[in-house]
N, CA, C and O of each residue as an XYZ file, in Angstrom:
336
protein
N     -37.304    -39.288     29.297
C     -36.806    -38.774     30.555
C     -35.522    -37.982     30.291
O     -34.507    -38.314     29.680
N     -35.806    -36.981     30.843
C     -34.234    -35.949     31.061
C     -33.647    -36.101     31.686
O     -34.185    -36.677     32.631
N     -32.414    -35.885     31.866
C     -31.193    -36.227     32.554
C     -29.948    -35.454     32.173
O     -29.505    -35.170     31.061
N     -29.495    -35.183     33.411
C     -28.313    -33.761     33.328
C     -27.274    -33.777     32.983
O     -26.996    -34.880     33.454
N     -26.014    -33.333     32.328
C     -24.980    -33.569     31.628
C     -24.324    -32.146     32.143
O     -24.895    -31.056     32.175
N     -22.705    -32.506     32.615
C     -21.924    -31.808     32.406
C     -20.934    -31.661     31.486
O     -20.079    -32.491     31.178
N     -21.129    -30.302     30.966
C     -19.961    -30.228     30.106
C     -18.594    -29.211     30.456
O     -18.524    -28.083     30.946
N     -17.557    -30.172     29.962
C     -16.833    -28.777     30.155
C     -16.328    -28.567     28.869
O     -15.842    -29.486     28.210
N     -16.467    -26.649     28.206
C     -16.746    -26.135     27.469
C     -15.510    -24.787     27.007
O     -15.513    -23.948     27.908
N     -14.819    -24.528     26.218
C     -14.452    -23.115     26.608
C     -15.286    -21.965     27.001
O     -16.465    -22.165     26.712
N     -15.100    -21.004     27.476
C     -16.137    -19.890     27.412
C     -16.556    -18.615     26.894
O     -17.471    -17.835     27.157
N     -15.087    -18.665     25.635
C     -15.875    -17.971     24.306
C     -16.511    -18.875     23.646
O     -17.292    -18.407     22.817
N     -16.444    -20.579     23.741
C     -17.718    -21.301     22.501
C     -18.756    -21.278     23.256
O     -19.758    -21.251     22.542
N     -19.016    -21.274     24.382
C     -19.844    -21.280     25.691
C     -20.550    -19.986     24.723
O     -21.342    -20.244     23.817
N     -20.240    -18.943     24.978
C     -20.840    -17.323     24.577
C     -21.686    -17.298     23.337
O     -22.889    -17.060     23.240
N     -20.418    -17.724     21.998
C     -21.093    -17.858     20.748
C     -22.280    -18.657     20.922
O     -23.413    -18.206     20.758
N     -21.977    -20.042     21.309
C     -23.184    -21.282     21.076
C     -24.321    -21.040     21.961
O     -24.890    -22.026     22.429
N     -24.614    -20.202     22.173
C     -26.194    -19.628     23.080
C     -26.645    -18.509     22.522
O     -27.852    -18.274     22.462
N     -25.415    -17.414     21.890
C     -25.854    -16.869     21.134
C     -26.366    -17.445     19.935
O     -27.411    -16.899     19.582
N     -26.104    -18.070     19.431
C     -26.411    -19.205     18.055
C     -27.673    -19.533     18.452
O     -28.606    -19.136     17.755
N     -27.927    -20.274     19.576
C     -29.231    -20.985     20.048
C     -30.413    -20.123     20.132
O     -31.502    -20.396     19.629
N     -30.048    -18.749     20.999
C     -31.116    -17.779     20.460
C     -31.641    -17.432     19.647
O     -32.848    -17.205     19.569
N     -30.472    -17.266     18.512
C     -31.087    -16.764     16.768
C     -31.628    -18.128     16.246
O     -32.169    -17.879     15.169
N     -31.730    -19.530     16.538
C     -32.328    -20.280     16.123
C     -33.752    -20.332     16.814
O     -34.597    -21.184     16.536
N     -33.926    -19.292     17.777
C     -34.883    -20.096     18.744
C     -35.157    -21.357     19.670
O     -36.217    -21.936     19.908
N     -33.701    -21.628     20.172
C     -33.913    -22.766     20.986
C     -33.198    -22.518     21.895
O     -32.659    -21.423     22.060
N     -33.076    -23.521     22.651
C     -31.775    -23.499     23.959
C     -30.716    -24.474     23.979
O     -30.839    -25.629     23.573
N     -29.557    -23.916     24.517
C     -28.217    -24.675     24.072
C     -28.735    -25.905     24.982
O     -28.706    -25.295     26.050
N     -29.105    -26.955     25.269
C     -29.463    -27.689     25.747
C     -29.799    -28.554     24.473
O     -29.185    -29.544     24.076
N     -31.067    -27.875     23.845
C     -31.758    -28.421     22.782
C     -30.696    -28.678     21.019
O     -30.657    -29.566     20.168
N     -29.901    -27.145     21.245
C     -28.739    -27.792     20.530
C     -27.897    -28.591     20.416
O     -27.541    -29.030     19.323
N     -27.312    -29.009     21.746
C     -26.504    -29.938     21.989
C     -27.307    -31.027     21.813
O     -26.703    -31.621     20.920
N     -28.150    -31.600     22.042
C     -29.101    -32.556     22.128
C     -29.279    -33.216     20.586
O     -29.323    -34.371     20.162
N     -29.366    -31.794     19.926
C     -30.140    -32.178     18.615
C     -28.759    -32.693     17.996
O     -28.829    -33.493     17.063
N     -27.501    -32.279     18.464
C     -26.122    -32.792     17.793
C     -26.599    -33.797     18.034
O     -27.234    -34.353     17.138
N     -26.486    -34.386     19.262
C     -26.302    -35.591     19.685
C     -27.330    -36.903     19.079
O     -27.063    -38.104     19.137
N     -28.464    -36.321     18.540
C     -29.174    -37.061     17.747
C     -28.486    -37.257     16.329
O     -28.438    -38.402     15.878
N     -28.174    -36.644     15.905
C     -27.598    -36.487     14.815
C     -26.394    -37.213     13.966
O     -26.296    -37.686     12.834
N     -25.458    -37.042     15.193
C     -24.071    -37.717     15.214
C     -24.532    -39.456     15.650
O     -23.713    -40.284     15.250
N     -25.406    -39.861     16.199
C     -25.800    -41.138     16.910
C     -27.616    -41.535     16.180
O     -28.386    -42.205     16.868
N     -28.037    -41.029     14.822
C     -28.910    -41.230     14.408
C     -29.181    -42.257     14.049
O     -30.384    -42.509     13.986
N     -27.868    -43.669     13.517
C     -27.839    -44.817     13.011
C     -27.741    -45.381     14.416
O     -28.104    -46.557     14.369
N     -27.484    -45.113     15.345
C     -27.011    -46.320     16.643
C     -28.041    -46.552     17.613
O     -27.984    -47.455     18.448
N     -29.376    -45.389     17.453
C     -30.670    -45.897     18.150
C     -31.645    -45.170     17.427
O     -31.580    -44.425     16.450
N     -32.961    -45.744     18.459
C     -34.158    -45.897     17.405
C     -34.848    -45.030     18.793
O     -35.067    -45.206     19.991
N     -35.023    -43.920     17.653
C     -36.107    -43.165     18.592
C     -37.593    -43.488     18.960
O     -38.472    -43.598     18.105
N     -37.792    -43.628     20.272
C     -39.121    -44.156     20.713
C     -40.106    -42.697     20.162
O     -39.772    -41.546     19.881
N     -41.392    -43.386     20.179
C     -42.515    -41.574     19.968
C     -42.453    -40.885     21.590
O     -42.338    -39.688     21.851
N     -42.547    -41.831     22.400
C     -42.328    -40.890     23.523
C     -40.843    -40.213     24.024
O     -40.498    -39.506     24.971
N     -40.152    -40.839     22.832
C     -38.831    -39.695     23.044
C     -38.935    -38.486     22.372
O     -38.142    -37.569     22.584
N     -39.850    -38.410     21.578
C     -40.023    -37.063     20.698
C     -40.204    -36.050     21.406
O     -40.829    -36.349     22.423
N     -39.864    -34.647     21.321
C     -40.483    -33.828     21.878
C     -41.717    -32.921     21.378
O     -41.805    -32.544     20.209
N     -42.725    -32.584     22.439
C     -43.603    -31.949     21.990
C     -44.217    -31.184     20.478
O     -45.309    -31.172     19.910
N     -43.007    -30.645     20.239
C     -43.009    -29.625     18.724
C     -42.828    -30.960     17.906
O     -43.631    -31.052     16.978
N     -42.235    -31.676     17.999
C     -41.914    -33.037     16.643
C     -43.079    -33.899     16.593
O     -43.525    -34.360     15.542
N     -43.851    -34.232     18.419
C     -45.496    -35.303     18.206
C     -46.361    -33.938     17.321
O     -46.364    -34.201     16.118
N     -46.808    -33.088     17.514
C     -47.197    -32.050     16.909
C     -47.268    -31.631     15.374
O     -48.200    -31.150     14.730
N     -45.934    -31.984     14.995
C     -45.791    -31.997     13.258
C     -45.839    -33.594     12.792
O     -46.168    -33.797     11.623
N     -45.584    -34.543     13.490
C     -45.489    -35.731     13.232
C     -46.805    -35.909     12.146
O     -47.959    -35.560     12.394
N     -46.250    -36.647     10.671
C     -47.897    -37.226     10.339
C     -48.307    -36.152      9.292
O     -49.121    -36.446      8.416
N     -47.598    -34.560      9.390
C     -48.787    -33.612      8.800
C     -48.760    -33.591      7.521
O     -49.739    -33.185      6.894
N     -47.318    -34.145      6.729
C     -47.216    -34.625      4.953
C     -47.623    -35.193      4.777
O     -47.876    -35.878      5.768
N     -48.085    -35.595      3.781
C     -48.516    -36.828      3.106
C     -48.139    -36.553      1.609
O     -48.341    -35.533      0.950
N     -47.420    -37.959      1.174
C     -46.807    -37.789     -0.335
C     -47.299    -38.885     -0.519
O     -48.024    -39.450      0.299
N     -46.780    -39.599     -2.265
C     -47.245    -40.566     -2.893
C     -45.580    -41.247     -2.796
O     -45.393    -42.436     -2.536
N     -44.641    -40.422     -3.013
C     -43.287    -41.341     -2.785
C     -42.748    -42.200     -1.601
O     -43.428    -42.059     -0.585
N     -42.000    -42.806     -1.514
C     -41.580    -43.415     -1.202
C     -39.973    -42.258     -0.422
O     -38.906    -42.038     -0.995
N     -40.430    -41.739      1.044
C     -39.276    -41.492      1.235
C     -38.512    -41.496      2.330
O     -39.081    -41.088      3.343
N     -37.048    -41.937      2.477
C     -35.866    -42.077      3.680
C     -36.328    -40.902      4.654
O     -35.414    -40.078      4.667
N     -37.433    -40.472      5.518
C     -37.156    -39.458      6.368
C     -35.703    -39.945      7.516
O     -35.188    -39.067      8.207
N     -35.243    -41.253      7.568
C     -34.060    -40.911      8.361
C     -32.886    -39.712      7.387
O     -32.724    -38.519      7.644
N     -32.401    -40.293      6.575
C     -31.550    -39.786      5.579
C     -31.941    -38.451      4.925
O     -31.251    -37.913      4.060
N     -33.781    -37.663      5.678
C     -33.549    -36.754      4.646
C     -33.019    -35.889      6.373
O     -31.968    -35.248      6.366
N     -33.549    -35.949      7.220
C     -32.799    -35.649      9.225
C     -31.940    -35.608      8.981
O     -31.405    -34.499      8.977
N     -31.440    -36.379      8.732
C     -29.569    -36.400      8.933
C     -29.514    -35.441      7.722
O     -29.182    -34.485      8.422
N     -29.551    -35.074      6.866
C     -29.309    -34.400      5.644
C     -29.576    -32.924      6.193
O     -28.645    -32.152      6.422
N     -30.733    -32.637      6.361
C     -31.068    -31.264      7.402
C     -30.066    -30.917      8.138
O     -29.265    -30.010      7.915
N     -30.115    -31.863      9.303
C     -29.676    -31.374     10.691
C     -28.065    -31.198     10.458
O     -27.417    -30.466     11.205
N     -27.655    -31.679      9.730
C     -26.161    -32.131      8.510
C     -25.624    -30.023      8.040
O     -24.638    -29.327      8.281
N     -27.258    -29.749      7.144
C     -26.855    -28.371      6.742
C     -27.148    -27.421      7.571
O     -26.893    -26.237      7.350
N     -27.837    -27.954      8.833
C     -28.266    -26.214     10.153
C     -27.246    -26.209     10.727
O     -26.833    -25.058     10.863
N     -26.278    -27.336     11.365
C     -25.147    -27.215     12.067
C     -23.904    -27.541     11.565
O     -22.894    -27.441     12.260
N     -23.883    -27.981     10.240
C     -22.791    -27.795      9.802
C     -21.833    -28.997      9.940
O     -20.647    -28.897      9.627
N     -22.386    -30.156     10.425
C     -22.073    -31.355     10.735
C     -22.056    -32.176      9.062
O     -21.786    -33.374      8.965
């Protein structure tokens, strides 16, 4: 379930960070969001019906023989797209 958030923002980071969101293809919504997963990745446990559409979609499509941390390799990603 979604639920609305106000922020208050400057409004040159306001400008940049949507411009940013465009060249990623998403919406500052989905950016902020994806921080927020990110920064709070150890403090809850994502349900599958919290996933969104594009993530049930890829969910499942690797398959390896190792043994591997997909929390730690997320956080590692989402760590080098935003710079966190």
């Amino acid at each position: 379930m979604n639920t609305k958030l106000t922020l208050t923002i400057e409004k040159e980071v306001i400008k940049i960070a949507k411009e940013y969101a465009k060249e990623k293809g998403q919406s500052l919504s989905e950016m902020v969001e994806n921080y927020f997963k990110l920064v709070t990745v150890k403090r809850i446990k994502i349900k599958e019906e919290q996933l969104s559409p594009k993530v049930k979609k890829l969910r499942g499509i690797i398959k390896t023989n190792e043994k591997l941390d997909y929390k730690q390799i997320l956080t590692e990603e989402l760590s080098k797209k935003y710079g966190v």
